[in-house]
PAGUKE-470704 format. One record per residue: x, y, z negated of N, C-alpha, C, O in turn. Coordinates in steps of 0.2 Angstrom, whole numbers, padded with zeros to 4 digits, always signed. Example, Ala and Ser with C-alpha at 12.3 -4.5 7.8 and 13.67 -1.06 7.14 Angstrom:
+0066-0028-0039+0062-0022-0039+0066-0016-0039+0071-0017-0042+0064-0011-0035+0068-0005-0036+0064+0000-0039+0067+0006-0040
! end
This chain:
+0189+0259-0399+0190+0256-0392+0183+0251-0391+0181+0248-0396+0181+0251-0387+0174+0251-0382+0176+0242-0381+0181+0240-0378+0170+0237-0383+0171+0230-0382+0176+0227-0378+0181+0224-0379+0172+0231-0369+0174+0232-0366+0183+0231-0363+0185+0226-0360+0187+0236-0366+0191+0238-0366+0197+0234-0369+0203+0233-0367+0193+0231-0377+0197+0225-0380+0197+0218-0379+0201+0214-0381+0190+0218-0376+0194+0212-0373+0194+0209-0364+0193+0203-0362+0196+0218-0361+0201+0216-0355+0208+0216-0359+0210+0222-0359+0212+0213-0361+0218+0212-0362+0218+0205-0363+0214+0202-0366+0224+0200-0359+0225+0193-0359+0226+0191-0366+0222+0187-0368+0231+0194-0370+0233+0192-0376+0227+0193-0380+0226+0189-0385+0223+0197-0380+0219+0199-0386+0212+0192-0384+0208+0189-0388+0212+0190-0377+0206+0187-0376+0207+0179-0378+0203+0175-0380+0215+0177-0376+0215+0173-0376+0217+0171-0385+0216+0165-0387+0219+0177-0391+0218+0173-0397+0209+0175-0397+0205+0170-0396+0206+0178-0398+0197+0174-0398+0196+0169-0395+0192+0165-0397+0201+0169-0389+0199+0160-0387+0201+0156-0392+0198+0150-0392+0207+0157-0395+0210+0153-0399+0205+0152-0407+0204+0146-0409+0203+0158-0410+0199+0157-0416+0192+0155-0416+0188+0156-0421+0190+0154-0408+0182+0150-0409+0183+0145-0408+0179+0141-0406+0190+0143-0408+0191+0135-0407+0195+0133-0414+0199+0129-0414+0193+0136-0419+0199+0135-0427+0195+0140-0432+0194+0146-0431+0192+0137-0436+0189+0142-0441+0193+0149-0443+0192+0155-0442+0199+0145-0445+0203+0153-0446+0213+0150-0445+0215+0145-0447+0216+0154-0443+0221+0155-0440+0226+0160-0444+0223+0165-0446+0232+0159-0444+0237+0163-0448+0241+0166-0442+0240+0163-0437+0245+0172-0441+0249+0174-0437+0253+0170-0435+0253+0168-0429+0258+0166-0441+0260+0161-0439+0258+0155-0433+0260+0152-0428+0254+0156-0436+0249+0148-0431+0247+0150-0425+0248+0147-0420+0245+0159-0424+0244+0160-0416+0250+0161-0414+0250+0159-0408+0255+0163-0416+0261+0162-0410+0263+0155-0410+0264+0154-0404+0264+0151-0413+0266+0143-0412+0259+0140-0405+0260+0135-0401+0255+0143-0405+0249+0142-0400+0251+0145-0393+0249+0143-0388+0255+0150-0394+0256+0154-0392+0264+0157-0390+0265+0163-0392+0269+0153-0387+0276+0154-0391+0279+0158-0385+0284+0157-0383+0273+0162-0381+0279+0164-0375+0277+0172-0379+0280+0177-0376+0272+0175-0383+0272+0181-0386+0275+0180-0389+0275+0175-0392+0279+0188-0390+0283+0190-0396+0280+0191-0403+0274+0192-0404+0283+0191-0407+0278+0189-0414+0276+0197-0417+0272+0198-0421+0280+0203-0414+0279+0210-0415+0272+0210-0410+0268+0215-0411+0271+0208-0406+0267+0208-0401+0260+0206-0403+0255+0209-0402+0258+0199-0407+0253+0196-0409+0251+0200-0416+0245+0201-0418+0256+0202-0420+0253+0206-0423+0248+0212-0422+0242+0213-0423+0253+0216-0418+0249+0222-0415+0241+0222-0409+0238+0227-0407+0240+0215-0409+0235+0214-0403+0229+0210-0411+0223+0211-0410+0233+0206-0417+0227+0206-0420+0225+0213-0425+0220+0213-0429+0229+0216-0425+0230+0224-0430+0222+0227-0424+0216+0228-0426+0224+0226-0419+0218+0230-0414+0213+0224-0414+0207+0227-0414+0213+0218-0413+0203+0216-0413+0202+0220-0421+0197+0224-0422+0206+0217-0427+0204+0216-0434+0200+0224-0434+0195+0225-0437+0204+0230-0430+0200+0237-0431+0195+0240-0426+0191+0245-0426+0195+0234-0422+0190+0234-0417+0184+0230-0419+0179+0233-0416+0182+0226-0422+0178+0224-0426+0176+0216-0423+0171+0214-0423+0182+0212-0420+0181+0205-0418+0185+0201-0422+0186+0195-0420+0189+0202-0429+0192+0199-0434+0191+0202-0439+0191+0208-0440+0191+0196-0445+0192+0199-0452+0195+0196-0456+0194+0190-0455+0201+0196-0462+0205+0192-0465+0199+0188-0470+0194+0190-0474+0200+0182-0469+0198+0177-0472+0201+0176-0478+0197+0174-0482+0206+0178-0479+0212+0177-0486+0214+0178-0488+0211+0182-0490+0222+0178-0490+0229+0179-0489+0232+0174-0496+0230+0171-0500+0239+0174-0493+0244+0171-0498+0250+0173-0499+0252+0177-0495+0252+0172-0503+0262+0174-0504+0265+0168-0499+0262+0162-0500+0269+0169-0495+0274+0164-0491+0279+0165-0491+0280+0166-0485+0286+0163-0497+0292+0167-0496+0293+0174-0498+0298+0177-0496+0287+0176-0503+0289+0185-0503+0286+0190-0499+0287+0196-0500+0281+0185-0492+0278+0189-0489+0271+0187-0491+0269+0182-0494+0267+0191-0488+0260+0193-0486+0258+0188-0482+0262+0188-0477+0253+0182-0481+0252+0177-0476+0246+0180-0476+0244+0181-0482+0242+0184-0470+0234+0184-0472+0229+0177-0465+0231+0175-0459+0225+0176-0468+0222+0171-0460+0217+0175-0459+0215+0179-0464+0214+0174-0452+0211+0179-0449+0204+0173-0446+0205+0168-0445+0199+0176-0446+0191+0173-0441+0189+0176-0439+0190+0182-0441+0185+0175-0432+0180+0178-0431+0175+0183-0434+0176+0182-0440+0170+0187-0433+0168+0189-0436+0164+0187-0434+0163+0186-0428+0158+0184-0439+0153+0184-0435+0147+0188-0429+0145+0186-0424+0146+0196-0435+0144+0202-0431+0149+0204-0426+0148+0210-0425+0153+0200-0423+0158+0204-0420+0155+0206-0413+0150+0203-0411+0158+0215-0409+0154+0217-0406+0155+0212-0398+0159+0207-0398+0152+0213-0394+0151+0208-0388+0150+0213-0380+0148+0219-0378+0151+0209-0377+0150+0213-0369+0144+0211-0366+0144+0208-0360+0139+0215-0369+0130+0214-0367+0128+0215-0360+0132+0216-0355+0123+0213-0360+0123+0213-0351+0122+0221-0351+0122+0223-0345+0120+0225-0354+0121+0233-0353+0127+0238-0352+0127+0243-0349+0134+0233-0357+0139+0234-0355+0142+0231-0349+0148+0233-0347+0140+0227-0348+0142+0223-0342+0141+0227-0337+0146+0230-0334+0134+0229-0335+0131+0232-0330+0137+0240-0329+0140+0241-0324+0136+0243-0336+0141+0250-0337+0150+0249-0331+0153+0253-0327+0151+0242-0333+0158+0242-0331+0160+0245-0324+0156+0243-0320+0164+0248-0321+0166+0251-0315+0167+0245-0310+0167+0239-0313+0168+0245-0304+0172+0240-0299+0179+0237-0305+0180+0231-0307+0183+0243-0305+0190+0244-0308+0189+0238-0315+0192+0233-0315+0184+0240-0319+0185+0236-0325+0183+0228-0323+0186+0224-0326+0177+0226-0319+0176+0222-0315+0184+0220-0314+0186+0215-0317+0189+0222-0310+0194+0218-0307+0197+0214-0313+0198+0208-0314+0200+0222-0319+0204+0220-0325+0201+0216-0325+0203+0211-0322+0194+0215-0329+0191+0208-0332+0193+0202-0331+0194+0198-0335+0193+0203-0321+0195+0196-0321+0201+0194-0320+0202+0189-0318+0205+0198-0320+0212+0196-0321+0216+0195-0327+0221+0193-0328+0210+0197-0333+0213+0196-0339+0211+0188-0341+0213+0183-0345+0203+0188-0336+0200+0180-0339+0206+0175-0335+0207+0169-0337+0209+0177-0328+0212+0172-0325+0220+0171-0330+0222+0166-0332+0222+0176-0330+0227+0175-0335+0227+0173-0341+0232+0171-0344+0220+0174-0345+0219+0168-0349+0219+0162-0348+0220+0158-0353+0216+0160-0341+0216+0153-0341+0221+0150-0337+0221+0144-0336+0228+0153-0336+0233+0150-0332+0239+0148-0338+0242+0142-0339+0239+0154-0344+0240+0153-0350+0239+0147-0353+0243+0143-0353+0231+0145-0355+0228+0140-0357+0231+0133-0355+0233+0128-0359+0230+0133-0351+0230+0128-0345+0239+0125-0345+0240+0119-0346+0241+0129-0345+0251+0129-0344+0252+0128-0351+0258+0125-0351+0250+0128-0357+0249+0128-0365+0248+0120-0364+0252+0116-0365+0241+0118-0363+0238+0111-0361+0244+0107-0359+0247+0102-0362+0246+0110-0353+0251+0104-0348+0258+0103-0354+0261+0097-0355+0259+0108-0357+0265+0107-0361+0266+0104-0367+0271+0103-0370+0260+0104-0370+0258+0098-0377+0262+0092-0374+0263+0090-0368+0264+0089-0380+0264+0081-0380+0259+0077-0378+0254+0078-0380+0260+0072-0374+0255+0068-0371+0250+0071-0367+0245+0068-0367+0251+0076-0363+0244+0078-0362+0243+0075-0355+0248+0075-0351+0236+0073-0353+0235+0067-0349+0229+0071-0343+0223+0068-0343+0229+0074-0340+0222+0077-0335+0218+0072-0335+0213+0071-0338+0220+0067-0331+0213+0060-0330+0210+0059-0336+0204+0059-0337+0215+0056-0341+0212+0053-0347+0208+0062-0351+0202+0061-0350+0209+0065-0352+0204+0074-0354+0200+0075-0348+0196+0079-0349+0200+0073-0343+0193+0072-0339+0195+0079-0337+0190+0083-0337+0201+0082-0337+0203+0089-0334+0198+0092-0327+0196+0088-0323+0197+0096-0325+0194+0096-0320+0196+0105-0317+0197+0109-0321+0195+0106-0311+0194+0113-0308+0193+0113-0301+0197+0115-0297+0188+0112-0300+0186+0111-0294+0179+0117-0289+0173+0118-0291+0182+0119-0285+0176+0125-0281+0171+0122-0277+0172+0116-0276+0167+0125-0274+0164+0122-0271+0158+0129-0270+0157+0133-0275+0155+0129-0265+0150+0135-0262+0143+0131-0262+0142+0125-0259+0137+0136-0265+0132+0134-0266+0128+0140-0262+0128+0146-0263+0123+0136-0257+0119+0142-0255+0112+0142-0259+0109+0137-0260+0110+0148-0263+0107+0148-0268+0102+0159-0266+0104+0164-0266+0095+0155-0266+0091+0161-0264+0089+0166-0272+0087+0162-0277+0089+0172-0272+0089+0175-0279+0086+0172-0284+0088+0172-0290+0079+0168-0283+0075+0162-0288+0081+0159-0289+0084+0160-0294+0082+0154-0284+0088+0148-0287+0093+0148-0290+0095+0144-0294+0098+0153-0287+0103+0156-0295+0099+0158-0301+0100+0156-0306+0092+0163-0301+0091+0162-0309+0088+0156-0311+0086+0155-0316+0088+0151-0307+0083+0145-0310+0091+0140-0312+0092+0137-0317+0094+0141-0309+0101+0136-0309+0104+0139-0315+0106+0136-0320+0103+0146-0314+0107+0149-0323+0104+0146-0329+0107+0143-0333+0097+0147-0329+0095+0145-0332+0095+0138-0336+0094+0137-0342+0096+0132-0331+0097+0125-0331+0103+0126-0335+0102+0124-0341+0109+0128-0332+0116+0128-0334+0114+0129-0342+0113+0125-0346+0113+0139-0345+0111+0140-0351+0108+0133-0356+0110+0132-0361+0103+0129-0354+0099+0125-0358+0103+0121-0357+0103+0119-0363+0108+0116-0354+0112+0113-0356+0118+0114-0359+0121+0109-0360+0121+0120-0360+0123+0121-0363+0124+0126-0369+0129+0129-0372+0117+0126-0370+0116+0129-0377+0118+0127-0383+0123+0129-0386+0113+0120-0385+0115+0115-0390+0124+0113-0392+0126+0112-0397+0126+0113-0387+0134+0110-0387+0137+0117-0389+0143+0116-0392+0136+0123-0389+0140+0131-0391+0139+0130-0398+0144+0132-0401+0133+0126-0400+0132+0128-0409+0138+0124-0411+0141+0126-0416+0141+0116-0407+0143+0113-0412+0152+0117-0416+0156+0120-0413+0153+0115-0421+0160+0117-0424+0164+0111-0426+0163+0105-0428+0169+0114-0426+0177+0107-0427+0174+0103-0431+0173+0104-0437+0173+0097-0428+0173+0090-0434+0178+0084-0430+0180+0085-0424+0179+0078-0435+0184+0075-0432+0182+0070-0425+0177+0066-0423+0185+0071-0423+0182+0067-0414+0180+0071-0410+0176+0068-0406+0181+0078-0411+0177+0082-0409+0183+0087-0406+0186+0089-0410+0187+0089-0399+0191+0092-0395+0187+0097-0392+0182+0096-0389+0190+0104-0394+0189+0109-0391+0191+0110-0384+0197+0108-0383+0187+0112-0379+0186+0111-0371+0185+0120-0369+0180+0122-0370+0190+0123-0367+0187+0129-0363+0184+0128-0356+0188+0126-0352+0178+0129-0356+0175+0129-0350+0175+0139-0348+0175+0143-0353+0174+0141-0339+0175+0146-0340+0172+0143-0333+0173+0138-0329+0166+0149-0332+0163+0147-0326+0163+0156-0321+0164+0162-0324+0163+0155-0316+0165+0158-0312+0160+0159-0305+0162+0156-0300+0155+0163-0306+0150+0165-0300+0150+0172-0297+0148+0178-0299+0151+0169-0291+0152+0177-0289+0148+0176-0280+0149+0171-0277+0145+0181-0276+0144+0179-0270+0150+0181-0266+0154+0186-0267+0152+0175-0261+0157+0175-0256+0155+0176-0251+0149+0177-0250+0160+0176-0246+0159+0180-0240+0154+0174-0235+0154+0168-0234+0151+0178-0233+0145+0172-0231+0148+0169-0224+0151+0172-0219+0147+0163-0224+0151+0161-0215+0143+0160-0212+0138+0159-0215+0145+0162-0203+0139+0163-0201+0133+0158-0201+0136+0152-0201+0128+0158-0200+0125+0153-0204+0124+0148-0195+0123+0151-0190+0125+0141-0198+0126+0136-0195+0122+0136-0185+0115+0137-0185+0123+0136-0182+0118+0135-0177+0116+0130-0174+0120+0126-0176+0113+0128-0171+0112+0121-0168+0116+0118-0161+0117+0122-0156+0119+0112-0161+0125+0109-0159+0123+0110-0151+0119+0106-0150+0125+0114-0146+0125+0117-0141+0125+0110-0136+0128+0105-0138+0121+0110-0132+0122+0104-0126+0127+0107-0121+0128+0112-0120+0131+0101-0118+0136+0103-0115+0134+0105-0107+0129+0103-0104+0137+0109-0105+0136+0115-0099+0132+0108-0094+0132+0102-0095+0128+0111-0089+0127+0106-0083+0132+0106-0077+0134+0111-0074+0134+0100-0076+0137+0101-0069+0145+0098-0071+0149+0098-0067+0144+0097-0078+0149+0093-0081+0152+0087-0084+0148+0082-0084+0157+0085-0086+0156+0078-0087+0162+0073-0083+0166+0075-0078+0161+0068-0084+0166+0062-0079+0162+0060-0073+0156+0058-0071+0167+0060-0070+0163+0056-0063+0167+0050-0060+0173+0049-0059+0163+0047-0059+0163+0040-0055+0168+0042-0048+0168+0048-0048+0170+0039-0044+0173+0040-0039+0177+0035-0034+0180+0037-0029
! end
């Protein structure tokens, strides 16, 4: 199965969300992450990254008589290039994004359900807003965006340190017509004295 392909599915995208936030993860632990999939269900989604090549057993243990294996990233793991990107249809364009939106409703509904969990004090945020931007200024603005956040993608879990999904979302909207100049009112109108 084609990158692509593995990671349009919600479950599959949202555990790699989960293990680039955690060195390595047990079944157990993704469903506890995860408690509205079924536990025959997380298996079989990481049986498919582990032979699609985005997982690899980091170890195993005996736990009661069973097999515990923990799972990471890979690091060679395969990715969705801008060559595959380009390749994608409309159709897989949709999937994509319906699998990135329902990973992030998931996430989000997960967040809200922790213990303590605070939006103002985590500085939560989701907010839209439209940029008119001429084809230099989106790649100049991509660019700004990439170099600040380059350096922050290398860091890994240390203590005082909270994993944040950020998940950015650019697309042209429908354009409204562009603004005209505030018309003077008709002649011959107006209040009159009398």
């Amino acid at each position: 199965m084609d990158p692509v392909e593995q990671l349009l599915h919600p479950v599959r995208l949202r555990i790699v969300h989960a293990l680039s936030a955690a060195s390595t993860l047990t079944i157990a632990q993704l469903c506890a992450r995860m408690p509205e999939v079924p536990k025959i269900t997380m298996y079989r989604q990481v049986a498919q990254l582990t032979e699609g090549g985005f997982l690899e057993v980091d170890g195993e243990q005996r736990v009661r008589g069973a097999v515990e294996r923990r799972y990471r990233l890979r690091q060679d793991r395969p990715a969705i290039d801008a060559g595959a990107a380009a390749a994608m249809t409309l159709d897989d364009h949709r999937r994509g994004f319906a699998a990135a939106m329902a990973v992030l409703i998931a996430e989000f509904n997960a967040y809200l359900d922790r213990d303590g969990a605070d939006p103002a004090a985590d500085s939560v945020s989701y907010r839209q807003g439209t940029l008119w931007l001429s084809a230099d200024e989106l790649t100049a603005m991509t660019a700004d965006l990439v170099a600040v956040l380059r350096d922050r993608l290398a860091n890994t879990p240390a203590p005082g340190r909270t994993p944040y999904l950020l998940s950015a979302i650019l697309f042209p909207a429908e354009p409204s017509p562009e603004p005209s100049p505030e018309p003077s009112p008709p002649h011959g109108t107006g209040s009159r004295r009398g």
